[in-house]
C-alpha positions as CSV (number, residue, x, y, z in Angstrom):
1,X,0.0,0.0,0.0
2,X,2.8,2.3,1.0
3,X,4.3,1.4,-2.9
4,X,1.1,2.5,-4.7
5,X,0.9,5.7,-2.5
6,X,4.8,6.6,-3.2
7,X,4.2,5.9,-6.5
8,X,1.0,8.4,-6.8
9,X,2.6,11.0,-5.1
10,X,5.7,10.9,-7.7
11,X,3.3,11.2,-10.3
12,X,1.7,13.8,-9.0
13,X,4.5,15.8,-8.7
14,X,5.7,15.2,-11.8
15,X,2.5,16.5,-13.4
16,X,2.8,19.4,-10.9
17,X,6.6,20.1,-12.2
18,X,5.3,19.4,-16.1
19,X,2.1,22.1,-15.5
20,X,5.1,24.3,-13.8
21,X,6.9,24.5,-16.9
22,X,3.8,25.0,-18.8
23,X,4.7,29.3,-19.6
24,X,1.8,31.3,-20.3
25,X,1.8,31.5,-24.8
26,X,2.7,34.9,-25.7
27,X,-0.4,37.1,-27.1
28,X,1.2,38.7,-29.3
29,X,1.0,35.7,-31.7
30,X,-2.1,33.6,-32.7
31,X,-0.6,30.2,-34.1
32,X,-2.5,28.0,-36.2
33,X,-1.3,24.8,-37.6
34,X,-2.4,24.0,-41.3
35,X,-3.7,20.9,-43.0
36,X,-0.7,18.3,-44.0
37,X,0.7,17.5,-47.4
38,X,3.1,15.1,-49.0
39,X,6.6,15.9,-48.5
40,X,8.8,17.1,-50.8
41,X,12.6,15.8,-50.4
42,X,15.2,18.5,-51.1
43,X,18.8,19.8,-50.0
44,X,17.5,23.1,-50.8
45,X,14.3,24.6,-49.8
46,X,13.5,28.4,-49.7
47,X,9.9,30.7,-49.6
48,X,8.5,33.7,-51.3
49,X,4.9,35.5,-50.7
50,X,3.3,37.6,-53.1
51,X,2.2,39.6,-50.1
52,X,-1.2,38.7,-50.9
53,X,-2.1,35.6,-49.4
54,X,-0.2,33.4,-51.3
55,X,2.8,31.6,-51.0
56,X,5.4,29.4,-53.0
57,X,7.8,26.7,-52.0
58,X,11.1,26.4,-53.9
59,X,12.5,22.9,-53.5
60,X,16.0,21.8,-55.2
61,X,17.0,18.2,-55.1
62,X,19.9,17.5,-57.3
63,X,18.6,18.7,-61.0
64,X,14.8,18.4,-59.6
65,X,12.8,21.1,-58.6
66,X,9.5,21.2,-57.0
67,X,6.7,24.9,-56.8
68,X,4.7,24.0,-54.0
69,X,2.0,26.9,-54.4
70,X,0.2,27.5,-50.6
71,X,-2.4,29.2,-49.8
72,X,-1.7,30.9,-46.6
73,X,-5.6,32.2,-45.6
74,X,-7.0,28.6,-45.8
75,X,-3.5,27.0,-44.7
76,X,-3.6,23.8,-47.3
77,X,-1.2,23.5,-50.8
78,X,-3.0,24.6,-53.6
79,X,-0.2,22.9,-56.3
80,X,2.8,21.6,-57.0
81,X,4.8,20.9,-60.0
82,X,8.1,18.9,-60.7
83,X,10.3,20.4,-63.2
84,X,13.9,18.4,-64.4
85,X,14.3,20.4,-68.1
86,X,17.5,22.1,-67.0
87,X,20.5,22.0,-68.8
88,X,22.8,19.1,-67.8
89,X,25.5,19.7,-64.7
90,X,23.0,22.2,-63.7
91,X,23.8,23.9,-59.8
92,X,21.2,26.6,-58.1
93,X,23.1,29.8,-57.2
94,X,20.2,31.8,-56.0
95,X,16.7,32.7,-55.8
96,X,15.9,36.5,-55.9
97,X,12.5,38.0,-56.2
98,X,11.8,40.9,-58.7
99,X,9.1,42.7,-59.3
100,X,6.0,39.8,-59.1
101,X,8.2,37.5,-59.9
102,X,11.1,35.1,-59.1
103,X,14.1,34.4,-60.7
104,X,15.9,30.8,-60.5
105,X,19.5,31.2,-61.3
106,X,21.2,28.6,-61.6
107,X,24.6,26.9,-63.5
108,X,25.4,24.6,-65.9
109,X,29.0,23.4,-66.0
110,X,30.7,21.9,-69.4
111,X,33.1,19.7,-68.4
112,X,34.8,19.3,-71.7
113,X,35.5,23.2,-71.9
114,X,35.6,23.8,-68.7
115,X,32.9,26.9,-68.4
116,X,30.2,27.7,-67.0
117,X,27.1,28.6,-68.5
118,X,25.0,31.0,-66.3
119,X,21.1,31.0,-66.7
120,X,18.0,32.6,-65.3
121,X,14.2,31.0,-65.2
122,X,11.7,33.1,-64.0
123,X,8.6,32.1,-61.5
124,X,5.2,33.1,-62.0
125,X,4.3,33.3,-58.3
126,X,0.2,33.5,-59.1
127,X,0.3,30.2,-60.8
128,X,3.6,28.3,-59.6
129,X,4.8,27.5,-62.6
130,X,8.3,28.3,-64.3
131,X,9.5,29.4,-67.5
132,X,11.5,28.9,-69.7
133,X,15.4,29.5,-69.1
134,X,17.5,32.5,-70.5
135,X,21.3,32.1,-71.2
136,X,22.8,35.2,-69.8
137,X,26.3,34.8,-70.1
138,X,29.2,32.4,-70.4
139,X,32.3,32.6,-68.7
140,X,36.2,32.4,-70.4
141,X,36.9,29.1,-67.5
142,X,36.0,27.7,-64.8
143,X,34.9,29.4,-61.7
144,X,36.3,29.6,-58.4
145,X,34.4,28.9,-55.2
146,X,32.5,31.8,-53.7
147,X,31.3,30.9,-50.6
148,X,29.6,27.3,-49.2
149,X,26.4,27.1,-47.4
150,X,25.8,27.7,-43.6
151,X,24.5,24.3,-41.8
152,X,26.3,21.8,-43.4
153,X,27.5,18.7,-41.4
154,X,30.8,18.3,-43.0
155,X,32.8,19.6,-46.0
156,X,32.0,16.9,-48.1
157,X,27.8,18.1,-48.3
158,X,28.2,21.8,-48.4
159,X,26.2,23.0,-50.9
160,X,29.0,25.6,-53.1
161,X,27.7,28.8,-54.7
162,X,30.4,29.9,-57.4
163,X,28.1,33.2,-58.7
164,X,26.9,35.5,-56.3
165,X,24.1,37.9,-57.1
166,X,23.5,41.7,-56.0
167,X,20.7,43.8,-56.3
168,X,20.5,48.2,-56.3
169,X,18.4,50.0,-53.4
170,X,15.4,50.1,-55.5
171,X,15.7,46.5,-57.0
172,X,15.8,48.0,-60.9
173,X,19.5,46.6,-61.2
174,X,21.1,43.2,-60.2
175,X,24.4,42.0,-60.3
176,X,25.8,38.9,-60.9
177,X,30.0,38.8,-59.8
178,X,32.0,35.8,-59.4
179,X,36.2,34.7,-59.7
180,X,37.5,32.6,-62.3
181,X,40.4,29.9,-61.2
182,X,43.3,31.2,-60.7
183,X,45.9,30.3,-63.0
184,X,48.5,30.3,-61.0
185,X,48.6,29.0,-57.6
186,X,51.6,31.4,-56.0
187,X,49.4,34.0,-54.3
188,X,52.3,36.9,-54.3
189,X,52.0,36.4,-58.3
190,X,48.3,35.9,-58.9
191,X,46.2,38.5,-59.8
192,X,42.6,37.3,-59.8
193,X,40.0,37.4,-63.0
194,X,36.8,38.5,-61.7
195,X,33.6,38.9,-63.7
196,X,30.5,41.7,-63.6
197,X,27.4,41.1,-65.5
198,X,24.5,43.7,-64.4
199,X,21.1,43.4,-65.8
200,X,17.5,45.4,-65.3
201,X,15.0,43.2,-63.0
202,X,13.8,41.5,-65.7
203,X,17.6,40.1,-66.3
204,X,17.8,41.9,-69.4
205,X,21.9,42.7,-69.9
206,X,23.0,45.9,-69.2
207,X,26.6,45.4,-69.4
208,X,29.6,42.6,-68.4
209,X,32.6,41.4,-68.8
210,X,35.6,39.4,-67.2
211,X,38.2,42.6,-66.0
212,X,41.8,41.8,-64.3
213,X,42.4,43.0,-60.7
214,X,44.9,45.9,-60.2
215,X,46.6,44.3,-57.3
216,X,47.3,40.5,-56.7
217,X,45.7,37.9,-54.5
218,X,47.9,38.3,-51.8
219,X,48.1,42.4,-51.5
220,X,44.2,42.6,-51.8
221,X,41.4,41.8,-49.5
222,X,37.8,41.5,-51.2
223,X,35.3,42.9,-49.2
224,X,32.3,44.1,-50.1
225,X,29.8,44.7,-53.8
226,X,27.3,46.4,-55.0
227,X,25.4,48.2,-57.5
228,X,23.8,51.1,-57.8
229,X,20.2,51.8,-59.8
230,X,21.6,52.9,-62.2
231,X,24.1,49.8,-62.7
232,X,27.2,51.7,-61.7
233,X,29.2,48.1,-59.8
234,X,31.7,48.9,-56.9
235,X,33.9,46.8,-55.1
236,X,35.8,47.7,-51.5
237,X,39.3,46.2,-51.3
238,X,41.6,46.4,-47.9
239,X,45.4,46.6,-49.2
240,X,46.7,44.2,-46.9
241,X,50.7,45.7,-47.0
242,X,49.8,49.5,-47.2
243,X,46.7,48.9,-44.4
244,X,44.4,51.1,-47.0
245,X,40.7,50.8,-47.9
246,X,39.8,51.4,-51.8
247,X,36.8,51.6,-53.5
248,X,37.2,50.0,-56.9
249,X,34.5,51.4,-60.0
250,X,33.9,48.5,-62.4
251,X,33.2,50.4,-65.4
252,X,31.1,49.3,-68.2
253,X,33.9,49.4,-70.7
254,X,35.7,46.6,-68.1
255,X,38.0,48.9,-66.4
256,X,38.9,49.7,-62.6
257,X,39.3,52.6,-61.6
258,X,40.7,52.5,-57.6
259,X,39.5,55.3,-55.2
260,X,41.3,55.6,-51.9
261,X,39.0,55.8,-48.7
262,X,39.9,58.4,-46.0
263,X,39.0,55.0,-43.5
264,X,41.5,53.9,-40.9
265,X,43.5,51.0,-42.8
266,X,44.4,49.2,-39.0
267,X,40.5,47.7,-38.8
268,X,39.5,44.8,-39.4
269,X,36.3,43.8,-40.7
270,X,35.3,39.8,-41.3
271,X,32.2,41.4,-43.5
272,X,31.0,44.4,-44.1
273,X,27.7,46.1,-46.2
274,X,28.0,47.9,-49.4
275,X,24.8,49.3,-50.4
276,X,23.0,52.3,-52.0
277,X,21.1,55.0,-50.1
278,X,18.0,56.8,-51.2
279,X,19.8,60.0,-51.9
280,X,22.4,57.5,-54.5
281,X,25.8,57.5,-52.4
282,X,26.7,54.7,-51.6
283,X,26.6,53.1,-47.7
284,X,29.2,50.8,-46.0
285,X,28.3,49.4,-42.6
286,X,30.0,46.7,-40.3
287,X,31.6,45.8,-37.4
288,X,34.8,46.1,-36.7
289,X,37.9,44.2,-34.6
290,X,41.3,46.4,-34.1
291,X,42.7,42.2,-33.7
292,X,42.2,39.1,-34.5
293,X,42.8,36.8,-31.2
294,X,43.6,33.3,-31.5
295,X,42.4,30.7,-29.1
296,X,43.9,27.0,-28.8
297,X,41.6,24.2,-27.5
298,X,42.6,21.5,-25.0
299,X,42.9,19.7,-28.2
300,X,46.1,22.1,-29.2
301,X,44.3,23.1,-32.6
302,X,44.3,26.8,-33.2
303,X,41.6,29.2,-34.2
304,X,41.1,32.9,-35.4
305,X,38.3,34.7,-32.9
306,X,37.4,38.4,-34.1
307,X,37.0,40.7,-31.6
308,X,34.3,43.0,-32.4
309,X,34.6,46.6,-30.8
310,X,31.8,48.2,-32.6
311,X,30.1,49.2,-35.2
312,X,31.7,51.9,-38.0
313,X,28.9,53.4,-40.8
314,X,30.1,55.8,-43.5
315,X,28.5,57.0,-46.5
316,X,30.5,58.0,-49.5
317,X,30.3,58.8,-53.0
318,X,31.1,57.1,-56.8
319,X,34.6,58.2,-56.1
320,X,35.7,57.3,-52.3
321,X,35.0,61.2,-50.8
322,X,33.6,59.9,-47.4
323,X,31.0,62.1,-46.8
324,X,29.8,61.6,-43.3
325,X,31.7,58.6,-41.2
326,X,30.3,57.4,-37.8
327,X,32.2,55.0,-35.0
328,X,29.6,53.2,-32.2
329,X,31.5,51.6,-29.8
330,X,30.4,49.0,-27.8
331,X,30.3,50.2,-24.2
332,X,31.8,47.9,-21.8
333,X,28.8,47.5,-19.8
334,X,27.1,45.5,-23.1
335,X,30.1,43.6,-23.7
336,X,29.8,42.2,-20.1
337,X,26.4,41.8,-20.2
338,X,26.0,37.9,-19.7
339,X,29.6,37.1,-19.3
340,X,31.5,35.4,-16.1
341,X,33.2,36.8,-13.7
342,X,36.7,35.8,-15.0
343,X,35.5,37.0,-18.7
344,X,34.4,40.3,-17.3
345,X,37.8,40.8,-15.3
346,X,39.5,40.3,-18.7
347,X,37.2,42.5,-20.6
348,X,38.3,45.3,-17.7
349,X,41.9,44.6,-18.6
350,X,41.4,44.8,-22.3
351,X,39.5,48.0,-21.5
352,X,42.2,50.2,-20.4
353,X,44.1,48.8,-23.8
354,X,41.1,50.1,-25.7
355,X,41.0,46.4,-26.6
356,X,37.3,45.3,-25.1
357,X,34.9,43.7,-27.5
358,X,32.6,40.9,-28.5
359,X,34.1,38.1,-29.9
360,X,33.0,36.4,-33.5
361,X,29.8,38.6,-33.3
362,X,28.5,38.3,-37.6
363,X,26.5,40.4,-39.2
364,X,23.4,38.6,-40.2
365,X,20.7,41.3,-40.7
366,X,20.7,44.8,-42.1
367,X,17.1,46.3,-42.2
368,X,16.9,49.8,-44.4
369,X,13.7,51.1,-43.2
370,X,11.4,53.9,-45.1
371,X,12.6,57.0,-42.3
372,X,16.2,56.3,-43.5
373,X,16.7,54.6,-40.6
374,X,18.7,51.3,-40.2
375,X,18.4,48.2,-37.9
376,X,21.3,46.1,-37.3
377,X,21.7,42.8,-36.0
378,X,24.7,40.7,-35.3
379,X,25.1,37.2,-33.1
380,X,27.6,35.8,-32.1
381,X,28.9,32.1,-34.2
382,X,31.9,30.3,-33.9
383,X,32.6,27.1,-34.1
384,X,35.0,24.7,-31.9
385,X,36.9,20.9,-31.5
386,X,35.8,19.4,-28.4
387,X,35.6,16.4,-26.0
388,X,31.3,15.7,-26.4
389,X,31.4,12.1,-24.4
390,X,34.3,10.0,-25.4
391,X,35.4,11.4,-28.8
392,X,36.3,15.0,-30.3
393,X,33.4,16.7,-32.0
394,X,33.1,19.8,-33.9
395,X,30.6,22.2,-32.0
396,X,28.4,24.9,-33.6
397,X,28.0,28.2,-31.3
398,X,25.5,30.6,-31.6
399,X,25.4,32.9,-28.9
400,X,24.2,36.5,-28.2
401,X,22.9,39.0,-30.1
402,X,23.5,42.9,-30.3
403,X,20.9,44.6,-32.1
404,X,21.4,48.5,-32.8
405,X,19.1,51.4,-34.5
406,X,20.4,54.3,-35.9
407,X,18.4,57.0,-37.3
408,X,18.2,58.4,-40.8
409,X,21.2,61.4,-39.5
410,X,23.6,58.7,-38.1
411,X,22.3,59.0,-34.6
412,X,22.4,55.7,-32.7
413,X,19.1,55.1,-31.0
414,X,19.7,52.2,-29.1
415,X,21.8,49.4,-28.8
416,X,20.6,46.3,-27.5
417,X,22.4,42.8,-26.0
418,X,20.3,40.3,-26.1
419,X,21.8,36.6,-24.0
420,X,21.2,33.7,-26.0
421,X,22.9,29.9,-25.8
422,X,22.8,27.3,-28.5
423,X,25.1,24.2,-29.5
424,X,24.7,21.7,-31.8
425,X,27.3,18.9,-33.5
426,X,25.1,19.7,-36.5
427,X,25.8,22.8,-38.3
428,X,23.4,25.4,-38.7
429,X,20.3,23.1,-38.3
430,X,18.1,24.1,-35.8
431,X,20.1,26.7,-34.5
432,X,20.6,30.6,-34.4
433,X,17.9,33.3,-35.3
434,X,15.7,34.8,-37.7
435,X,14.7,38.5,-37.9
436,X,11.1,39.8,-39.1
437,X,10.2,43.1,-38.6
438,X,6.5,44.1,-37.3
439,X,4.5,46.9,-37.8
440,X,6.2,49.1,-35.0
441,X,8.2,46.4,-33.5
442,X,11.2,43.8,-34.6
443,X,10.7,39.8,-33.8
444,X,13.8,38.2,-33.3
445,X,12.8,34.1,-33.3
446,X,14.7,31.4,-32.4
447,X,14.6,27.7,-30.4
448,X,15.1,28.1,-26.4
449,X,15.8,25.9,-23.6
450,X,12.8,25.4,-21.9
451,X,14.6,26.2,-18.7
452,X,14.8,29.2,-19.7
453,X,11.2,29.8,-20.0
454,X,10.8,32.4,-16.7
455,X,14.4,33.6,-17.0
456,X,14.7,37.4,-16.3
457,X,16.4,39.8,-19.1
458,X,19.3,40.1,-16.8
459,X,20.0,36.2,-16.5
460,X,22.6,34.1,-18.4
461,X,20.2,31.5,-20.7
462,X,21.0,27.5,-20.1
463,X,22.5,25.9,-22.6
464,X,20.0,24.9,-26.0
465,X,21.3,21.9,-27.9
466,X,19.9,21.5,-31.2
467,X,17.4,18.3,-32.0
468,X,16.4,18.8,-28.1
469,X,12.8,19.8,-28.7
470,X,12.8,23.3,-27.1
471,X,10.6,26.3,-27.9
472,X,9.9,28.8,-30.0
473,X,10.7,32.5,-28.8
474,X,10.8,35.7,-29.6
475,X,12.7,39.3,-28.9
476,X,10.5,41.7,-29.2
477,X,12.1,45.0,-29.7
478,X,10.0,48.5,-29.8
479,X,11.5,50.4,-32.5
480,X,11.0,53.3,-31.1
481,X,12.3,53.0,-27.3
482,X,14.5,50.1,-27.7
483,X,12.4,48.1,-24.9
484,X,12.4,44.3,-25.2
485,X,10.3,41.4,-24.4
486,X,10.7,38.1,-24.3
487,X,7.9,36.5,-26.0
488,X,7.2,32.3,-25.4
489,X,5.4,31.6,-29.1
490,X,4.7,27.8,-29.1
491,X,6.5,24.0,-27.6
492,X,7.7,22.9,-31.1
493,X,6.7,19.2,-29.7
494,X,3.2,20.6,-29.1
495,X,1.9,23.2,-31.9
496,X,-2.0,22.9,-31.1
497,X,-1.2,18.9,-30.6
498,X,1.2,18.9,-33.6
499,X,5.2,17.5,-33.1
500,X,7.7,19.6,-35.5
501,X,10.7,17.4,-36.6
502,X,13.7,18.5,-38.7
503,X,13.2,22.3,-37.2
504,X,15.2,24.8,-38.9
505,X,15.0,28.6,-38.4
506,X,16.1,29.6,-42.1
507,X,12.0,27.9,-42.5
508,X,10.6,30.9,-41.0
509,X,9.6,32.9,-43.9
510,X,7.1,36.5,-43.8
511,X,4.0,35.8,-45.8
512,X,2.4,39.1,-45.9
513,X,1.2,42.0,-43.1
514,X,1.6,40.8,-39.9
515,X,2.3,37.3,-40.6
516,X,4.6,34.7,-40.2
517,X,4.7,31.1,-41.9
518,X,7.1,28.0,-40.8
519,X,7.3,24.8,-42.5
520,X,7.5,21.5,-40.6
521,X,7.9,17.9,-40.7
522,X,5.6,15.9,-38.7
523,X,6.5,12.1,-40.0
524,X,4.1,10.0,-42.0
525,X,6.1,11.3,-45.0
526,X,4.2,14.9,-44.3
527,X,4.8,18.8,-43.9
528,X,2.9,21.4,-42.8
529,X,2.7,25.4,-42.4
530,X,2.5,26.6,-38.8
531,X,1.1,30.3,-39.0
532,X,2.1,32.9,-36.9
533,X,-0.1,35.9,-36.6
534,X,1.0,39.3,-34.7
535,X,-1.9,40.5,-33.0
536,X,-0.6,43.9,-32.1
């Protein structure tokens, strides 16, 4: 008898603890869950809205792709259609919306004369159908390696983009720039081949060409592009052995024309924003390290950490003139926010060097809004070799944010750290953040340890590890004040009695005013769209 009545009373206070940890759903957010349909099986899988209460799936599987039309009032798939009449050797490069429509650009490689054959096939969002493919250029050999996907579990399945694509402040121009294979492998002696090809929005070509950098592979840094409406294309360049910045004109006769930049040559940045303002000069925006540290594991292996020690924003024109320049340093009480005792006694030291900053904080987000104003948002990532159990594992980090307005005169409103925790052995996955912005507020979502449900502002988060279940929250950020909440949106193992699987933030798309889709798994060879309504 004594055994039955232990055993109630552990029950009952595990259902006590279980209802404990039960948080109260935001109201902010009214969440729906919509009506299942097959799944589609892709590496790649991205989503546009027309902003009109329709939506459209891309789905990229090899030389396969899937439109998945949605229909995000009723909440069911309204079509889908299988396309696999591409060119052969064909790789996706990007997806960029223009206009009402969406543009697949994709690759084709020719082994035999090693070149790469660069098209464009539009979308017709309405319908979900494509068209047909446009040849827009060929290149003189084959292409270097641009950059390689985030969230990849090894080297050997990261997806490679070779032709990276830019568009002007009004979306009238884009520009497609890549690097052909260097000829010859001594960096000293190499001076890199890089090619420009700008077109109107409907990918009609303005101008392009294949153009020879002044300065070779070792002396120059790449930076930054961009284009302008008007389909001027710039590059920024750091001159690694005279420490100088140069804006580089890529003229539509194929020449460059270097500009020098009145910036200090000692920064370093690991990315930084080229882009066009409304009045046509052009914008550069970023943070910035005055070192590079680098940290050796228990393991011995050694890594380059950036320290971060603000923010520099300057605008400039065609030429290099820097008009107006300004420097936002991160004060010390944000870079302690969060931090240990032994990291904040260090900070202090670094301090009185002028040294203090946040380490591998990335710039992620860069929101131009309609009052000339601009909303910035970095988090920290880094990755690591460690002991996880009995064997060395690579660990993903994702850590805090910083998040920082600054009006349309340069003025910082606010600057923001917000404490986040997440590992995973996984890449990307489930992990780090994804930005929307309201109506008079910015949603920052991401996956949190449900310890963490209660936590106060001021409190370092637990640890999330990815594949953990975990749930759904959200920064909410008044543009206006800077004030934040923390917003509990949904238990991703219990959406309204649904179980998401395979949960990845870069799935979290807008789908019109005020609202918020995310695709899930939920086994039985299904998907579905959760919907996320603001209510304010």
């Amino acid at each position: 008898m004594k055994t039955i009545k232990s055993l109630f009373a552990v029950l009952l206070l595990l259902q006590t603890i279980a209802f404990a940890q039960t948080p109260k759903l935001s109201k902010d957010f009214n969440v729906t869950v919509g009506t299942p349909y097959q799944v589609v099986d892709a590496g790649s899988k991205e989503y546009f809205s027309d902003n009109n209460g329709h939506a459209i799936c891309v789905k990229t599987d090899g030389e396969k792709v899937t439109l998945q039309k949605y229909d995000v009032k009723s909440m069911k798939e309204t079509g889908r259609k299988e396309y696999e009449d591409f060119p052969p050797a064909n790789k996706l490069q990007d997806i960029i919306q223009a206009g009402d429509k969406l543009y697949y650009v994709f690759s084709s490689f020719n082994k035999k004369a090693k070149q790469e054959d660069i098209y464009a096939r539009s979308i017709n969002i309405s319908d979900g159908t494509f068209g047909t493919a446009k040849l827009l250029f060929t290149t003189a050999r084959e292409v270097a390696v641009a950059s390689m996907a985030e969230g990849a579990t090894s080297i050997f399945n990261m997806r490679t983009y070779r032709f990276m694509l830019h568009s002007s402040f009004d979306n009238s121009k884009l520009m497609i720039r890549y690097r052909l294979k260097p000829e010859i492998k001594d960096d000293s002696k190499n001076y890199d081949v890089m090619g420009f090809y700008v077109f109107d929005s409907n990918f009609e070509k303005q101008w392009g060409g294949e153009v020879k950098m002044p300065y070779t592979e070792k002396e120059m840094n790449n930076i930054a592009y961009g284009v302008t409406k008007d389909g001027k294309a710039f590059m920024l360049a750091r001159l690694n052995e005279s420490k100088r910045f140069e804006l580089l004109n890529i003229t539509s006769d194929l020449k460059v024309v270097p500009n020098k930049i009145d910036i200090d040559g000692n920064l370093i940045f690991q990315e930084l924003k080229l882009v066009e303002s409304a009045d046509g000069n052009l914008t550069c925006l970023g943070f910035y390290a005055a070192g590079i540290d680098v940290k050796v594991g228990w393991t011995g292996s050694a890594t380059l950490s950036y320290n971060m020690n603000g923010i520099l924003d300057w605008k400039m024109d065609g030429n290099g003139k820097v008009l107006e320049k300004h420097d936002y340093e991160f004060p010390i009480d944000l870079i302690n926010q969060y931090e240990s005792k032994r990291a904040k006694e260090k900070n202090e030291k670094r301090e009185s060097q002028g040294k203090a900053g946040i380490n591998d904080l990335k710039l992620i987000d860069v929101a131009l809004n309609p009052d000339g104003s601009t909303i910035i948002v970095g988090e920290q990532q880094y990755v690591r070799r460690e002991l996880h159990g009995t064997s060395t594992e690579t660990i993903y980090y994702y850590g805090d944010m910083v998040v920082t307005k600054i009006d349309g005169a340069g003025k910082l409103q606010w600057m923001k750290k917000l404490p986040k925790t997440q590992i995973g052995m996984q890449g990307k996955g489930g992990l780090s953040v994804k930005y929307m912005k309201g109506q008079d507020a910015s949603y920052i979502l991401y996956l949190d340890n449900p310890k963490n449900i209660d936590l106060q502002l001021s409190e370092v988060p637990a640890k999330h590890e990815d594949n953990k279940g975990g749930w759904l929250t959200a920064y909410k950020i008044d543009d206006a004040t800077g004030n934040i909440e923390k917003h509990t949106v949904c238990d991703i193992r219990d959406i309204k009695g649904t179980e998401a699987f395979q949960f990845k933030t870069s799935r979290i798309f807008n789908a019109g005013d005020k609202t918020f889709l995310l695709e899930i798994y939920i086994k039985g060879k299904q998907d579905t769209m959760v919907k996320m309504q603001l209510t304010k």
